[in-house]
N, C-alpha and C positions, 0 to 999 in steps of 0.2 A: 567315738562310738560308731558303730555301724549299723546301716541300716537292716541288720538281719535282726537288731537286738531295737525294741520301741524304745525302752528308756535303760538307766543307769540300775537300776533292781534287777534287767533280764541278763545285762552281760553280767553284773556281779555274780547275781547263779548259774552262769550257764556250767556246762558240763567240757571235760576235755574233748569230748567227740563232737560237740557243737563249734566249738573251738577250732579245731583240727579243720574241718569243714569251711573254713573262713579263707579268702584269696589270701595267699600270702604266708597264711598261718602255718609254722611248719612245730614239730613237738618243744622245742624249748619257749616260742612266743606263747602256744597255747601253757604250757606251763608254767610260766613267767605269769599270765596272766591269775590263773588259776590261784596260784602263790600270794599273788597281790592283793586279791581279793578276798582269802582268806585269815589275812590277819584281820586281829582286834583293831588296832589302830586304824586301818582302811574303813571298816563298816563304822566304825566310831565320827572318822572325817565326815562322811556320808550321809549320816544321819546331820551332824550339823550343819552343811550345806543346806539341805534338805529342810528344816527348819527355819533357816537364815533366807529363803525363799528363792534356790538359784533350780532354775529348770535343770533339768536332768532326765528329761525326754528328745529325743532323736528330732532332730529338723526333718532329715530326711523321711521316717517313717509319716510327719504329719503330713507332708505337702507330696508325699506318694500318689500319681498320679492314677496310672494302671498294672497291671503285670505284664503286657507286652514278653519284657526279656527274663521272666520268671523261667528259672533253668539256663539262662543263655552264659556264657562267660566272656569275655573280650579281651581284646591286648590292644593296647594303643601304642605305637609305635610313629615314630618320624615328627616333624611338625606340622600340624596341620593350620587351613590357610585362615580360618576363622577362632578356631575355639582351643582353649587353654586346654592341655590334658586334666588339670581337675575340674573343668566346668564338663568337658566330656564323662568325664567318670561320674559328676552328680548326679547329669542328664541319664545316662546307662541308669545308678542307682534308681535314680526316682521312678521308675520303668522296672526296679525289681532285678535287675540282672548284677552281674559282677564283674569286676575288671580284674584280670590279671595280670603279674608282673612278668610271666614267660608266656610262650606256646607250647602247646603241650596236646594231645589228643581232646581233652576235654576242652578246647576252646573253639565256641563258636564263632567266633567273629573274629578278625585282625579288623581295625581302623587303622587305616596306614597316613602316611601323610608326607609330607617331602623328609628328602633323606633319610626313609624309613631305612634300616641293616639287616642286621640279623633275624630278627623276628621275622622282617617279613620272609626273609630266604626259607627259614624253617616251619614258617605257615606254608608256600608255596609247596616245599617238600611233603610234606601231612596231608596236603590237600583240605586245608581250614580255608573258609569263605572269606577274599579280602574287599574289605569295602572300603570308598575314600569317604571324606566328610558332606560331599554332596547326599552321597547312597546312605547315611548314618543321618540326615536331617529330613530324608524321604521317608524313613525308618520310622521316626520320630511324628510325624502327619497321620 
């Protein structure tokens, strides 16, 4: 799940445009999903998880701190010297923003970090704002 969806009832209905809309998501994931969720047998399992008492609400959306990086996008890139790229990405999420997996015009932010490559060469050419993990924990205060 993602944090753009609260619980397991909003991705099962989303729509292919909500979808689409997602870091990452290109037409066959969002249609893949779409597919998935609209069998019998999917909404069947779901309902008896659901019953059997398993959450099926977003971590992320509960312990949502602020929207800070509502709108913002990121790419993380290289290693950085403290934090796991998915503790980084929760951190961004819980903050409302999104990480992606390229650079591209719509990206706010590079977090780079050692032996960052490509990414950062083609932020640098875009002229996308590169920050290291010091400037992403200032960010974060």
């Amino acid at each position: 799940m993602t944090s753009n969806f609260a619980d397991l009832d909003e991705i099962s209905n989303a729509t292919y445009d909500q979808l689409i809309m997602l870091p990452d998501f290109g037409e066959v994931v969002a249609n893949s999903v779409l597919n998935f969720f609209s069998q019998n047998s999917t909404r069947d399992l779901i309902d008896k998880l659901k019953k059997a008492g398993v959450n099926t609400k977003s971590r992320v959306s509960e312990i949502s701190k602020d929207d800070r990086f509502t709108g913002k996008t990121f790419v993380i890139t290289g290693t950085l010297p403290n934090l796991r790229r998915d503790e980084a990405t929760q951190l961004i999420q819980m903050y409302g923003g999104k990480v992606s997996g390229s650079v591209s015009k719509k990206t706010s932010f590079v977090l780079a970090g050692e032996e960052a490559g490509s990414k950062l060469t083609k932020a640098e050419e875009l002229g996308i704002k590169i920050i290291d993990e010091e400037e992403f924990n200032n960010m974060l205060k």
